[in-house]
Structure formats: structure tokens, C-alpha cells
C-alpha positions in Angstrom: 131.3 52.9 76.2 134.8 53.6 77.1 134.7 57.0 79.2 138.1 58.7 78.2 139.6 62.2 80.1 141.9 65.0 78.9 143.5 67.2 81.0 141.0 69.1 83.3 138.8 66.4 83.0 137.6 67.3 79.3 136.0 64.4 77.8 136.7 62.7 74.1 135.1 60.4 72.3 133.1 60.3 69.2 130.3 62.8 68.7 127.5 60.3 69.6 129.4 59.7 73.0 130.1 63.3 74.1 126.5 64.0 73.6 125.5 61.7 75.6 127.4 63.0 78.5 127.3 66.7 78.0 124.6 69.1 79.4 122.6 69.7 76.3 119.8 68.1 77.5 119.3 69.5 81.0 116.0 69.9 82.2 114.4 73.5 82.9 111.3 73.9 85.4 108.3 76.2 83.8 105.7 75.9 86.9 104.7 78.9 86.0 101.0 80.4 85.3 100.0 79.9 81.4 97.0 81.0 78.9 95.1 77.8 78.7 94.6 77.1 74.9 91.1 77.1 74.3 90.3 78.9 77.9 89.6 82.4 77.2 85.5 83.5 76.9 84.0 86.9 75.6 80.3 87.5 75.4 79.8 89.1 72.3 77.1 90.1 70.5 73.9 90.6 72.8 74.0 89.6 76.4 73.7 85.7 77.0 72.4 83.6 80.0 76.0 81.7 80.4 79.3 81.9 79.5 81.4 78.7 78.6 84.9 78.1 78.1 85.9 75.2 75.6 87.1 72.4 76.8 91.3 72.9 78.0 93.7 71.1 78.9 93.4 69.3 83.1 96.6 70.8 84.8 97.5 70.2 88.4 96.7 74.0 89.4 94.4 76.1 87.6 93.5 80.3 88.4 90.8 81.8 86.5 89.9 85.5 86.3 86.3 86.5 85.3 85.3 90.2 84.5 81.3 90.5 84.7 79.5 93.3 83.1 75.9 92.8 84.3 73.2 94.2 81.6 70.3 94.1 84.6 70.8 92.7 88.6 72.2 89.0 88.3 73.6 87.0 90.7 76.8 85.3 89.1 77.1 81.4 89.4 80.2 79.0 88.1 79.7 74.9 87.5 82.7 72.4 86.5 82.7 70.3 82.7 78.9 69.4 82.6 78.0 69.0 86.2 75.4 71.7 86.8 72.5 69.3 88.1 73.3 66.8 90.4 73.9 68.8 93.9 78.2 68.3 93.9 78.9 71.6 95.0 78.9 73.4 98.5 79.8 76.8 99.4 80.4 78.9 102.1 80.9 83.0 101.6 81.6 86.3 103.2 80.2 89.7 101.9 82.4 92.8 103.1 83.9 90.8 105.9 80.7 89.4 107.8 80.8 86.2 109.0 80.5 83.0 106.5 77.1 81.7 105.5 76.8 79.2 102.5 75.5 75.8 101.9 76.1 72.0 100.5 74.7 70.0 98.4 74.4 72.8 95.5 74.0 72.4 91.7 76.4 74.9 91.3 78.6 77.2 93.3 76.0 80.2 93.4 76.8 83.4 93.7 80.5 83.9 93.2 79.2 87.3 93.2 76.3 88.1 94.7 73.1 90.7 92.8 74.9 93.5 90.8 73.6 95.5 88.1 76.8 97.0 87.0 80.2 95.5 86.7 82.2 92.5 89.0 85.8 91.0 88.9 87.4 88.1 90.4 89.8 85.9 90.6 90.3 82.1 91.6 92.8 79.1 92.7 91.6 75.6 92.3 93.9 72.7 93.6 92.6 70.4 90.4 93.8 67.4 91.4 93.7 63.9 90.2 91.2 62.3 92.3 88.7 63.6 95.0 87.1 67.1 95.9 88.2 69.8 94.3 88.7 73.0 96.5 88.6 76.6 95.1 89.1 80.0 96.7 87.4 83.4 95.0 88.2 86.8 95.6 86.2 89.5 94.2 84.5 92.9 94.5 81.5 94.7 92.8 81.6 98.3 91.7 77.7 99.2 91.8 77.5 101.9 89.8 80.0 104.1 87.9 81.9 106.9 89.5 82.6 107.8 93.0 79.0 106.9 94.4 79.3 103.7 93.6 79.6 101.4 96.9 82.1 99.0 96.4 80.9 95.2 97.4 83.5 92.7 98.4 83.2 88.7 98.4 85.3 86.1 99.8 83.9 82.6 98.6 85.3 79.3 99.3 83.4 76.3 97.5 84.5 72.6 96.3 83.3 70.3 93.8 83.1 66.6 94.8 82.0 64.9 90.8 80.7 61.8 90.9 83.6 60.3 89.1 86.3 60.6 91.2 89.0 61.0 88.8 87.1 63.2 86.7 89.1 66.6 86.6 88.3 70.3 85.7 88.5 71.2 81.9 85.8 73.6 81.4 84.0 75.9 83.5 80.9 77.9 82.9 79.8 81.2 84.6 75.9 81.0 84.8 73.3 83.5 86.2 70.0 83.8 88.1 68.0 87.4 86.9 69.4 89.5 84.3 71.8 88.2 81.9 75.8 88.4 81.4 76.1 91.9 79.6 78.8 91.8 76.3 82.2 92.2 77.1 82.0 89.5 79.7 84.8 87.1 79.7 86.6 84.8 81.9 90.2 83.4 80.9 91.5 80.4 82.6 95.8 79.8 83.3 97.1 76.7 84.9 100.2 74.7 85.0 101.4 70.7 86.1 103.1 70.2 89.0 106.2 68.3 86.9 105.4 70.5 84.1 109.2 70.7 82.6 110.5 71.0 79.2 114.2 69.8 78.0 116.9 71.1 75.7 118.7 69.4 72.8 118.5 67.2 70.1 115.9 64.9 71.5 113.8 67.6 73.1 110.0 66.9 74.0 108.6 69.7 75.5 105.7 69.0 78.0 104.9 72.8 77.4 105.0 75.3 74.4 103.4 78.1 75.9 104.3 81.9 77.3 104.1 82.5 81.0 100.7 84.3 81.5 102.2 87.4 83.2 105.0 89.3 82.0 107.1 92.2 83.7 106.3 95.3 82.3 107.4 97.8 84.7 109.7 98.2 88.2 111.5 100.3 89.7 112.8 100.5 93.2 114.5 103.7 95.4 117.9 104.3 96.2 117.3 106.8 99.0 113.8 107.8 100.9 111.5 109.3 98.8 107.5 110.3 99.9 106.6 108.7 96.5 107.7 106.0 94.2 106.3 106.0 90.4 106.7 103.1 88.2 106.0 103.7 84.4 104.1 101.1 82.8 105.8 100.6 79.3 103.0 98.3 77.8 99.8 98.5 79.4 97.8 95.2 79.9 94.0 94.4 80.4 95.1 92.5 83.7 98.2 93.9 86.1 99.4 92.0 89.0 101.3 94.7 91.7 103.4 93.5 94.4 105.9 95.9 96.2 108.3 95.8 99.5 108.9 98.8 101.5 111.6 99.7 103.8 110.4 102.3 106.0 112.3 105.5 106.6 110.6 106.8 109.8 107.1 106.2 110.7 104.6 105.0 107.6 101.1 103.0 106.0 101.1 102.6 102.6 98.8 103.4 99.9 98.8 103.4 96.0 97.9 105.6 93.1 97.7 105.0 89.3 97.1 107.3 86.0 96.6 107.4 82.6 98.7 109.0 79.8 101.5 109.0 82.6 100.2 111.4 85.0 99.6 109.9 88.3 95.4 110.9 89.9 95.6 112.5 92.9 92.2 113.6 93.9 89.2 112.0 95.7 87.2 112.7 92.3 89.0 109.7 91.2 88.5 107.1 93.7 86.4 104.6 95.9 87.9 102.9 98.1 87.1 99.8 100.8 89.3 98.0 103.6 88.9 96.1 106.4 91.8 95.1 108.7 93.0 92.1 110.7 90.4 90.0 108.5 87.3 92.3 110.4 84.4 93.7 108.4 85.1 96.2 105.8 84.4 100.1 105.9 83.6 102.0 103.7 85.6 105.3 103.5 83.0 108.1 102.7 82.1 108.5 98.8 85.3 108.9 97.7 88.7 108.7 98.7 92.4 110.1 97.5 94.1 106.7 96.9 93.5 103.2 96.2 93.8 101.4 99.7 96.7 98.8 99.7 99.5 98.5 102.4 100.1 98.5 106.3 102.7 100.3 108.3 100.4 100.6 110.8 101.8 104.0 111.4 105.0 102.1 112.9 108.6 101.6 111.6 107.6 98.6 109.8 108.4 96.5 106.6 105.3 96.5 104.4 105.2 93.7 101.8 101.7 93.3 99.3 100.0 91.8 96.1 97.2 93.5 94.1 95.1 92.2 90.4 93.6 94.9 88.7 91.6 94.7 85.6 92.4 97.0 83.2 90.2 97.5 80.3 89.2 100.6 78.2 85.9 101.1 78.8 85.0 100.4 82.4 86.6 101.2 85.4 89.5 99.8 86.6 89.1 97.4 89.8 91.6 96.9 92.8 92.2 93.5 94.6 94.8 93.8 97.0 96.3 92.9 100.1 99.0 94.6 102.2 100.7 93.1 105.6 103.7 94.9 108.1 105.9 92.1 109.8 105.3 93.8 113.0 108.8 94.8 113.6 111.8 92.1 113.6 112.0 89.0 115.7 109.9 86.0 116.2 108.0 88.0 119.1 106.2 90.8 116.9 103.5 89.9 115.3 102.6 92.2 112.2 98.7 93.4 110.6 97.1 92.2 107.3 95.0 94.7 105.4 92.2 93.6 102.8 91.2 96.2 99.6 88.9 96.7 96.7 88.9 99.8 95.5 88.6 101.3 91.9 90.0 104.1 89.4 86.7 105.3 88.1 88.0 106.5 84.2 86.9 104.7 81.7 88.9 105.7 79.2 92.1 104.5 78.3 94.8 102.1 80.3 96.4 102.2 83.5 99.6 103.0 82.7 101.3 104.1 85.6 101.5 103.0 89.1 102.6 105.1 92.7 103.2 103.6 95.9 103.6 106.2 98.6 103.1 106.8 101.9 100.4 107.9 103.3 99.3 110.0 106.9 102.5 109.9 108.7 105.5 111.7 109.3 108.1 108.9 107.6 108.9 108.2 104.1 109.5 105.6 101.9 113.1 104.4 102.0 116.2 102.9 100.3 115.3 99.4 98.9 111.8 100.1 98.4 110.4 98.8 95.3 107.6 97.7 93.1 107.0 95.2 90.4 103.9 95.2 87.8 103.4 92.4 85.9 100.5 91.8 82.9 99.0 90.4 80.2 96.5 90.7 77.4 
């Protein structure tokens, strides 16, 4: 094909040929967290003994969430496709910050939660790659027991799966348990996404992807001068909210964060349990109730605090708090800042989270210009 140029390098040529060179088929990057078709698991009914997904799609990075709702003291396990018998798994896990103690050579990863009677939530990243051991990470917490005397339990758990088939990949997974069984309203939902997962434009388009991105904005807000409290309204509330906020520090802060329901923001230590360790120590718990949901640093000091929470918000339990909050330190290379781990929980029951304060908390500074917080969910 003859390539031909107008003035200002505009191109001409019959409709075939311009297509060819133009734009219209650019390709757009969507490496971004997606629904699973076939992923998401509710026990329904009467309590059951395991909960599977269907089989879904193998993508290059899966995260699962799980919401357990125990009807009698379980202990919580999770197994890959149909490997469940033939010792692939080891484990190694840390209950409310004490050291790790786990083992190898498992049927399945036991005990992504340890014994609960009442209600657990987690979360999980799995590197599900092509060939070889796959690796996962587990955050999660325990309420035991509704309302303000209920001591929060929190798990870190770090586990792989080596199948025997080396190239065998994750497409199902399967929470188990070892007492009582998984209560109704259980359910685990499983997103993922390719490393090269793209999609193009134009006439010859053949998207490698056709779904929504698992988490959607629905609400921010930031401040334009220092404030004690920043508010951000939650126009849509969803069953899980991921949190993540910045602050600029106007004098001396920590951070903390409230939420509400029907737009009115809780307060009180009638509303609240809280847990935190700090500097990756052994968590504390804070009396039997607390004002806040624990989140950010500041460390008392004129420090940017950045963090990341997960809630689970459903009508009908409580809603739990997974977060964790850092300070840089102070500027430079030379300071080094502190890392703050959380669960915590709103204890109503009723209704949706549906609106979200950060504020500062205990010191004599504020919140300044530039702070701001971004909540993002899905159903």
C-alpha cells in the first residue's frame, strides 16, 4: 500500500487503508480485580459441612473474600479444585500477633480461621500461576459474640499448595470445617484478573474480558483547609467497602475512623470493639469497647498517614474492620515511619454502612488541606 500525506500529515487513501493506520484499534489495559463468573457461594437453606464454588475461570492473580457465619464452634478450612486428601498443603499462622506456628504436609489449609461460634471474615491473594506452588496470604478477624463484649480474634495465615500436577491451576475453592457446621448466609466470592488481560477497540475487536471491575467508587471526598473531621457520604452502599485515605497533618495527629448508618456518623463506645497491635507486635485489646474503629498512625507526630481497610457490610450481622494504617516517619530517606494493624467492628446489625469519618484522634493537630478518603464497593 502506497502511504500518501496531506498537509499536516493527514493521511488519504481508500477507507480500507485509513483504517488500517488509524487508532481505532488501540489496545486498553483492564488488570483490574473482576467477579469471577461462576465464583460467588451462599449457604442457603440449613447449615452445610462445606461450601464450594463452581468451577471459574484460572487467571494469573486471584483474591477471594469469605464471610463465615458459624451455627456451633468450627474451625474454618479451604482446599484447591479437588485436592483435599493427598497432604499438598502447608501452613504457617499467627493468632493476634504471636509468633507463627503451622505445619506441612496438610490435606488442606486448616484453620483459615481458627474455633468460632459466631461470625469470621477474610480476605485472600493467591499468585495462581502457571506451573509450581501456589502461595496465598489470609487476613482475617473473628467477632466472638455480638455487641461490645465480644473479643475480637485476629489471624494472619500464610499457606501454599504444591498439586501434584504441576501445571494444574486454581479454579475452584472450597471452605470446609472440623466441629459445627457453616451457618446460612455463608458465602465466599472469588475476583481475579490475567496478567496481559487487555481488550481492543474497533471493527475487529476481540475482547479477552467482558466483565465490570469488582470495585466501584462510590464515595470521596477530600479537605481544602484543616478540619478535626472528614465525612464521606456513601451514595450506594455495598456488602463489601474498601477505604483507603491520605492525610496531611495540620499540627500534631494519629488517625482513627468512624462510620454510621442512615447518615449519622456513631460516636460512642456503645458502638465499638476495637483491636491493634503496632510495628507488627502482638495485638491488645482496648477494654470492652472503644469510641472509634482503630485505623491510622501519626504517631502523635507531624506525619503523613496513608492506609487501606475491607469491611463487610451486610444487613444483619455486624460490620467487620480489616485495616492497616502507616506514617512515613517524617520526610527524607533517614526517617523511618510506624505500621499499625486493625480489626475492629460496628456492632448494628441493622442496615448499611453508609457513611465513613476519618478524624483525628488524641492530639492537639488536625486534619489538614489535601486530606482525603476514597470508598470503593461492590455487591
Amino acid at each position: 500500500m502506497a502511504v500518501k500525506y496531506l498537509a499536516g500529515e493527514r493521511l488519504i487513501g481508500t477507507a480500507a487503508e485509513r483504517a488500517a493506520l488509524t487508532t481505532s484499534s488501540t489496545v486498553t489495559s483492564n488488570t483490574s480485580w473482576k467477579e469471577l463468573p461462576s465464583s460467588r457461594t451462599i449457604v442457603t437453606g440449613s447449615a452445610a459441612s462445606s461450601l464450594a464454588t463452581p468451577t471459574f475461570a484460572e487467571k494469573d492473580n486471584l483474591m477471594f473474600m469469605y464471610h463465615i457465619i458459624a451455627s456451633g464452634a468450627t474451625v474454618t478450612g479451604l482446599h484447591f479444585n479437588t485436592d483435599n486428601s493427598s497432604e499438598n498443603y502447608s501452613t504457617a499462622i499467627s493468632t493476634n500477633g504471636s509468633a507463627n506456628s503451622g505445619d506441612t504436609t496438610q490435606d488442606t489449609l486448616v484453620g483459615i480461621h481458627p474455633s468460632t461460634s459466631y461470625e469470621a471474615w477474610g480476605y485472600g491473594f493467591i499468585r495462581n500461576k502457571l506451573s509450581g506452588k501456589k502461595t496465598i496470604q489470609i487476613y482475617s478477624m473473628s467477632n466472638n459474640a455480638t455487641g461490645t463484649s465480644g473479643v475480637i480474634n485476629n489471624t494472619k495465615y500464610f499457606g501454599s499448595w504444591n498439586p501434584d500436577t504441576a501445571s494444574e491451576r486454581i479454579s475452584k475453592m472450597t471452605l470446609t470445617t472440623s466441629g459445627s457446621n457453616l451457618g446460612v448466609g455463608t458465602e465466599i466470592v472469588v475476583l481475579g484478573f490475567d496478567d496481559d488481560e487487555t481488550a481492543t477497540t474497533g471493527a475487529s475487536a476481540s475482547p479477552s474480558h467482558t466483565d465490570t471491575n469488582f470495585w466501584q467508587q462510590i464515595g470521596k471526598d477530600d479537605l481544602d483547609s484543616g478540619s478535626g473531621t472528614l465525612d464521606v457520604t456513601i451514595s450506594s452502599p455495598k456488602k463489601y467497602m474498601m477505604v483507603q485515605y491520605h492525610c496531611i497533618p495540620d499540627g500534631n495527629i494519629d488517625v482513627a475512623a468512624r462510620v454510621g448508618i442512615s447518615g449519622s456518623v456513631a460516636t460512642t463506645d456503645s458502638y465499638y470493639r476495637k483491636q491493634e497491635c503496632d510495628n507488627y507486635g502482638t495485638f491488645q485489646t482496648d477494654g470492652t469497647a472503644a469510641p472509634i474503629l482503630p485505623w491510622g498512625k501519626g504517631s502523635g507526630g507531624t506525619y503523613d498517614a496513608t492506609g487501606i481497610g475491607y469491611m463487610v457490610n451486610k444487613d444483619g450481622s455486624e460490620k467487620m474492620w480489616l485495616a492497616v494504617g502507616q506514617d512515613n516517619g517524617g520526610d527524607g530517606a533517614g526517617n523511618v515511619g510506624a505500621v499499625r494493624e486493625n480489626s475492629g467492628k460496628f456492632i448494628t446489625t441493622s442496615g448499611l454502612v453508609n457513611i465513613f469519618q476519618l478524624f483525628e484522634y488524641g492530639q492537639s493537630g488536625q486534619l489538614g488541606s489535601g486530606t482525603e478518603v476514597t470508598v470503593w464497593g461492590s455487591d
